[in-house]
C-alpha positions as CSV (number, residue, x, y, z in Angstrom):
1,X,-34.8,-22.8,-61.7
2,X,-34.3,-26.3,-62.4
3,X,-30.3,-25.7,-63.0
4,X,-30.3,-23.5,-59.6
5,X,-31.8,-26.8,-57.8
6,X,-29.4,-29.1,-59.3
7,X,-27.0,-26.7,-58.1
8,X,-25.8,-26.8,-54.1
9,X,-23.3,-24.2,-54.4
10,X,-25.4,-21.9,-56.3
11,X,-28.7,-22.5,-54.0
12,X,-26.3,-22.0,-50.8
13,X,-25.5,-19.0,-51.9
14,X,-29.6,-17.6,-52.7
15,X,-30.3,-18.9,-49.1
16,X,-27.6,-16.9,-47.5
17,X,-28.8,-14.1,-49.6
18,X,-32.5,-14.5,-48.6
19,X,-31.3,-14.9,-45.1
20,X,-29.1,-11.8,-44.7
21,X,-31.8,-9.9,-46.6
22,X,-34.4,-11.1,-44.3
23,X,-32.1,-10.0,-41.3
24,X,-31.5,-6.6,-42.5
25,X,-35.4,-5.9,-43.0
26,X,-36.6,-7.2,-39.1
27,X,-35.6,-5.3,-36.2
28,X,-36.4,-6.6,-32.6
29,X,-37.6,-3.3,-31.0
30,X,-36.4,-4.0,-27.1
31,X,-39.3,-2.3,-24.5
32,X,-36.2,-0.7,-22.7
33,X,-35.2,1.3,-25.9
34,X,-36.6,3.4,-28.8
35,X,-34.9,4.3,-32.1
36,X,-34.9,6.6,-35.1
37,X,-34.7,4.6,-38.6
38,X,-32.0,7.0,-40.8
39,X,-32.4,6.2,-44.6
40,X,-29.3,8.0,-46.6
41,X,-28.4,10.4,-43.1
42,X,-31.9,11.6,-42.9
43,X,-34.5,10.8,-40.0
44,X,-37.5,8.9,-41.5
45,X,-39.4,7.9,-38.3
46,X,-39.5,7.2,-34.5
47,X,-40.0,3.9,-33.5
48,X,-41.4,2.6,-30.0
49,X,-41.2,6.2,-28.5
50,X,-41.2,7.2,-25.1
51,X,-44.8,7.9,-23.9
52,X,-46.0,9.3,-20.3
53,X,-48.2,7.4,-18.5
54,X,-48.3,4.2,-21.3
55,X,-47.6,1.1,-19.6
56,X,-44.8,-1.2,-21.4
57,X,-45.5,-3.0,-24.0
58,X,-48.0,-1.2,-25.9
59,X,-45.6,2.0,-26.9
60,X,-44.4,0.0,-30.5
61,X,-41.6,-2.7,-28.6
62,X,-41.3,-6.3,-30.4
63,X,-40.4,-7.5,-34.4
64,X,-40.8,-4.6,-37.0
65,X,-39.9,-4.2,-40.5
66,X,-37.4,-1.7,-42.3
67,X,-36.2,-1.5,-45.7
68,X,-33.3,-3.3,-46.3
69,X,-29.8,-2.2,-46.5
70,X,-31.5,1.9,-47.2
71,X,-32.2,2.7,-43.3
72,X,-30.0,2.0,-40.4
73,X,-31.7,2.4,-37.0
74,X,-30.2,4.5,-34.3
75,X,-30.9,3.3,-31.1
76,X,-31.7,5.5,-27.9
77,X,-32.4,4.4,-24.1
78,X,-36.2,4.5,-22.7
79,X,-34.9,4.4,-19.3
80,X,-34.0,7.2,-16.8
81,X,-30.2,8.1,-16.8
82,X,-27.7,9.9,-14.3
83,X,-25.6,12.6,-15.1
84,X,-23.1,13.2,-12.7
85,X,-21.4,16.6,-11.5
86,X,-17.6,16.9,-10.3
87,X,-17.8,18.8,-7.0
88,X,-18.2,22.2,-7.1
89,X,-17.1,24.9,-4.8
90,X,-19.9,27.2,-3.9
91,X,-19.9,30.2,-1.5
92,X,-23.3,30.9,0.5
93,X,-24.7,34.1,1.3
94,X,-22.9,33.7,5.0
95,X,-19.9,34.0,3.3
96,X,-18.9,29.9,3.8
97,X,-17.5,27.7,1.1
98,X,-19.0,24.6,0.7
99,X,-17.8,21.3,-0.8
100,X,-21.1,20.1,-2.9
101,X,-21.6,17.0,-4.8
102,X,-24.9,16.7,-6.5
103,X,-26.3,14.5,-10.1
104,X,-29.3,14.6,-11.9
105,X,-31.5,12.0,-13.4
106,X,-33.0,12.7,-17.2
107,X,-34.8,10.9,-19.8
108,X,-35.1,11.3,-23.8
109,X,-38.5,12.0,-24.3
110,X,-37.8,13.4,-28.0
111,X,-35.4,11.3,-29.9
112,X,-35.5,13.0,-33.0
113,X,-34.5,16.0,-31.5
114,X,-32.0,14.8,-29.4
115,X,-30.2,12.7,-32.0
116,X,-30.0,15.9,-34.3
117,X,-28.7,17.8,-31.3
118,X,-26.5,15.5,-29.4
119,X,-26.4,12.5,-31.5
120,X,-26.4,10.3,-28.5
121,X,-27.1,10.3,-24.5
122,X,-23.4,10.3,-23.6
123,X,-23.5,13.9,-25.1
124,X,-26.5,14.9,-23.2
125,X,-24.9,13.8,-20.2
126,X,-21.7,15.8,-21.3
127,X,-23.9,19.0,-22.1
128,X,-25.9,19.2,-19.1
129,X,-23.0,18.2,-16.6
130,X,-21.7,21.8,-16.8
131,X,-25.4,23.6,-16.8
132,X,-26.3,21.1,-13.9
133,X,-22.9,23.1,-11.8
134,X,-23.5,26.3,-12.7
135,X,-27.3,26.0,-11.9
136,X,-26.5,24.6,-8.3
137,X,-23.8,27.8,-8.1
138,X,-26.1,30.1,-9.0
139,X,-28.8,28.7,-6.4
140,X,-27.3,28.0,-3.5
141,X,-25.5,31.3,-3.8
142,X,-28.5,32.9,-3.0
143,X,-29.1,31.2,0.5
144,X,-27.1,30.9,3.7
145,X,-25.9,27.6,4.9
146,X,-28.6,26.9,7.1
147,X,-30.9,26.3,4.1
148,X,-29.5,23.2,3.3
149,X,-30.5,22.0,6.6
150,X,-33.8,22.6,7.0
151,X,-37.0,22.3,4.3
152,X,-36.5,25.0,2.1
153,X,-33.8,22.3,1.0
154,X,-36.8,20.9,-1.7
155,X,-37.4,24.3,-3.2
156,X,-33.9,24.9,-3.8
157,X,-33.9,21.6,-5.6
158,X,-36.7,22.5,-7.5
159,X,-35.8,25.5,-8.9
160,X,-32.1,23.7,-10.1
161,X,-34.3,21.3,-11.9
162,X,-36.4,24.3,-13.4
163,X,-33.4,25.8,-14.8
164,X,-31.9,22.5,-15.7
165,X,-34.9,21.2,-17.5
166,X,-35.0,24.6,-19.5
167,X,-31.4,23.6,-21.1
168,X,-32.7,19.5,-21.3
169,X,-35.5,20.1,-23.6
170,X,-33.0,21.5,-26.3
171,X,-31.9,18.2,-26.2
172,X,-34.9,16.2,-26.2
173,X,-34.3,15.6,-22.7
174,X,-36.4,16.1,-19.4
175,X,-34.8,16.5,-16.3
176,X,-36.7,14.1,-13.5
177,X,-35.0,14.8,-10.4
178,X,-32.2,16.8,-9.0
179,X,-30.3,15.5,-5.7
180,X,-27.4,16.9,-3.3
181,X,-25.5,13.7,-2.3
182,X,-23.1,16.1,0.4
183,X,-22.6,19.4,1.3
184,X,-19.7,19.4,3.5
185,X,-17.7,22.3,4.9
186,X,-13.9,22.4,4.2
187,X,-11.8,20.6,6.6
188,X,-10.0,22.5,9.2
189,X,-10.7,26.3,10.2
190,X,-14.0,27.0,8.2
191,X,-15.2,24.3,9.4
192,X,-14.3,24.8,13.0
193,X,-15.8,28.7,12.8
194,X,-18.9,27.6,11.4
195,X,-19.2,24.9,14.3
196,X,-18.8,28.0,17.0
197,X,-21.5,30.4,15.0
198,X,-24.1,27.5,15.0
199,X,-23.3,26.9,19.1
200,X,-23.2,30.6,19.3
201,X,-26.6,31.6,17.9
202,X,-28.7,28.3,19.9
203,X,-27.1,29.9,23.0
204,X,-28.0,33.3,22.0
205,X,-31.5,31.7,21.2
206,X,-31.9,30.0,24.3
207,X,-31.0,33.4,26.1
208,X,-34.1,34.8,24.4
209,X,-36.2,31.8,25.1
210,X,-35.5,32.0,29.3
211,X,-35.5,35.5,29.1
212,X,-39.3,35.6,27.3
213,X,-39.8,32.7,29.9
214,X,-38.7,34.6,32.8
215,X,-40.8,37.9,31.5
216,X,-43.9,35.8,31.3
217,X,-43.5,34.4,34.6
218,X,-43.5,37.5,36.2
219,X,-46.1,38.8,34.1
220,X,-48.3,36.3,35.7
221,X,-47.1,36.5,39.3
222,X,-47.8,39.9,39.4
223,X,-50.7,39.3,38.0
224,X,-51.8,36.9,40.7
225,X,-50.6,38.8,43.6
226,X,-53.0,41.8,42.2
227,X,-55.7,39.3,42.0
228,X,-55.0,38.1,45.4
229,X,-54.6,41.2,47.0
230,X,-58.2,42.4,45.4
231,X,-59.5,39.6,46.8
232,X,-58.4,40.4,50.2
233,X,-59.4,43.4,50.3
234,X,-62.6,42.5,49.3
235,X,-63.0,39.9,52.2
236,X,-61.1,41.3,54.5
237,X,-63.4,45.2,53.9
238,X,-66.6,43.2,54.8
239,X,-64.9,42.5,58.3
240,X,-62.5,45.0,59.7
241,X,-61.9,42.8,62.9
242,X,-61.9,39.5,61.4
243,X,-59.1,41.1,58.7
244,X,-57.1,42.7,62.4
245,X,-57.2,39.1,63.7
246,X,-55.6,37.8,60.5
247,X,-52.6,40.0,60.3
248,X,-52.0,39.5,63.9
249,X,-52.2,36.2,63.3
250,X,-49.2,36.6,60.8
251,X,-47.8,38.8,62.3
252,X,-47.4,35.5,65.8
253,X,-46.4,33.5,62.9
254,X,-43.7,35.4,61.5
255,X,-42.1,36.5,65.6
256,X,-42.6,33.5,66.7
257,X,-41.8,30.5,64.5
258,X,-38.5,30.1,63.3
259,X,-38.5,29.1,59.7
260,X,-35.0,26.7,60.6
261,X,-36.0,24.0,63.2
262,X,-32.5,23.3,63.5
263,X,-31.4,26.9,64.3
264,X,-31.3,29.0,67.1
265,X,-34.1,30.1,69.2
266,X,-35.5,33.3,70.6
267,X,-36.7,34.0,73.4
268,X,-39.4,36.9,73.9
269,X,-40.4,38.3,77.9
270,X,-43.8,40.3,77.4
271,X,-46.2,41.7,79.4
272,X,-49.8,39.6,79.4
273,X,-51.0,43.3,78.5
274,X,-48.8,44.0,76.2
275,X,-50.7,45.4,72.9
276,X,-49.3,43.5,70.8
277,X,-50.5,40.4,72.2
278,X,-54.5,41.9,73.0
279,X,-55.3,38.9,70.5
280,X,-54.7,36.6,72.6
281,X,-57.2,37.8,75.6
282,X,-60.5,37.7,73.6
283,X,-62.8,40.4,72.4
């Protein structure tokens, strides 16, 4: 030990030694990423593994210890990735083509079986980009155009990321969330006819709607005018003469007052004993 001491070439080289052992036994474990320690191609152990509803920091992140030289660590993301899917063309049930460009966001939940399956997340990505197109072919094949518009867009998303997540977990992956980033109509003619059905059916809709409305509102005229007309008769049979008055009365009004002030004028020469006029001598 002595001879080592008096040595500087020999003692430079047990540092280094020391020091590139000590670096190939710690690892710092990053909170963003988890890994699987390999020892001779093998899987040995997960380290700092995703876990639902842990908060960071206490799922195995910071300065561990490996063996030296024996185990490599291969190192996986924590964090939630995209996969991207080229645009698709997909024909609805109304017979349109539509121009759709959708992506979905995954996380490794199971390293282990994802690095024995894929090996790394850029495979993932590569082996659910295709399932992630024909899933989205398959379910908006099912529904017209319209769907897309209105709320029964979240279900349709949902039940892509049902399928989807069904291929993930062979992977080690699960599928978070599914999203439609445009669903356009071709340019030009399809786009042009589909314009013309949509103003087609609100007009045909608003036909119905006035029509109902215009149904209604003589539903409840007539309704009134039979109410009113009971009424009458009910007044009007507890005092025949009062009821004669007030239909002569009507009957003045109607002869003798012209319903245009600026129109023409009639004149009327009756005798003062006429019958028609008795209502206007007395009882």
């Amino acid at each position: 030990m002595g001879q080592v001491m008096k040595n500087p070439v020999a003692l430079g080289i047990i540092v280094i030694g020391l020091l590139f052992t000590l670096l190939n036994t710690l690892i710092i474990v990053p909170e963003t990423r988890q890994g699987v320690v390999v020892r001779f191609g093998e899987p040995v152990r997960i380290i700092n593994r995703h876990q639902a509803n842990v908060p960071f920091g206490q799922t195995g992140a910071g300065l561990l210890a490996k063996i030296p030289f024996l185990e490599q660590v291969e190192w996986i993301d924590k964090r939630i990735l995209d996969v991207e899917m080229e645009q698709q063309q997909v024909l609805s049930t109304d017979q349109l083509r539509l121009q759709v460009d959708a992506f979905a966001r995954f996380r490794i939940v199971d390293p282990l079986r994802m690095y024995i399956a894929a090996g790394s997340e850029a495979r993932v990505s590569d082996e659910l980009r295709p399932i992630l197109g024909s899933a989205l072919r398959n379910e908006l094949g099912k529904r017209p155009f319209a769907a897309l518009l209105s709320p029964e867009r979240g279900q349709v998303m949902d039940n892509i990321r049902s399928g989807l997540n069904r291929v993930a977990r062979q992977y080690g992956a699960e599928i978070v969330d599914v999203r439609i980033k445009r669903a356009d109509l071709p340019d030009g003619t399809p786009l042009d006819s589909a314009y013309e059905r949509m103003r087609t059916a609100r007009d045909q809709e608003a036909r119905t709607i006035r029509a109902q409305g215009a149904k209604q509102a003589q539903i409840i005229r007539a309704e009134a005018d039979a109410s009113a007309a009971r009424t009458y008769a009910e007044a009007f049979g507890k005092d025949p003469e009062f009821y004669d008055f007030y239909r002569a009365m009507k009957s003045y009004e109607t002869t003798f007052q012209s319903n245009n002030p600026d129109g023409p004028t009639s004149s009327f020469v009756l005798s003062p004993d006429n019958e028609y006029l008795r209502q206007f001598r007395g009882r």
